[in-house]
N, C-alpha and C positions, 0 to 999 in steps of 0.2 A: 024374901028371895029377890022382890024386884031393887027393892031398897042396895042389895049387895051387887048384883048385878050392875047398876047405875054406877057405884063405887068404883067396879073395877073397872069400868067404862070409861072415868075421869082419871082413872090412874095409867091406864094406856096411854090417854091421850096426851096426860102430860109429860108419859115418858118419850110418847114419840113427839113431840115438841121438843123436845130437851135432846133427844137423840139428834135430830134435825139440824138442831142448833151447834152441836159439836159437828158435824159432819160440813157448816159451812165453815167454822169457826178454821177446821182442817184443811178445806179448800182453799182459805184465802192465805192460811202460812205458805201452802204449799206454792202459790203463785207467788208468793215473797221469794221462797227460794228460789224456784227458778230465778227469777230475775235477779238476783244474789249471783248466782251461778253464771248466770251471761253476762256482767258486767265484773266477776273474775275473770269468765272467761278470754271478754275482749283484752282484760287487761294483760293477760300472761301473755297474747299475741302478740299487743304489741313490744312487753318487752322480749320476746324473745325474737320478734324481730329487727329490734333496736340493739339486743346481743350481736343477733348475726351481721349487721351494717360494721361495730364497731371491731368486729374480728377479722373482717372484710378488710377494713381499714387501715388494720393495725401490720398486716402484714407487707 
């Protein structure tokens, strides 16, 4: 009994280690995208403010 007890005991642990481990693995793509996202973002700003300058212009 103690012998199985001990077992599941290791096998917890390594699932929560491994669980742990995707859950950072998650965090850090997630902070990728963000900053994916904000440097499209800045970018569509600036062209679409380089749109509105040349529409400005054009008239």
């Amino acid at each position: 009994m103690l012998e199985r007890l001990e077992k599941r005991l290791q096998s917890l642990r390594t699932e929560y280690q491994s669980g742990k481990q995707v859950l950072t693995d998650l965090e850090a793509k997630q902070a990728n995208v963000k900053d994916t996202l904000l440097r499209i973002e800045g970018a569509i700003q600036v062209l679409e403010e380089e749109l509105a300058h040349n529409r400005e212009e054009s008239r």
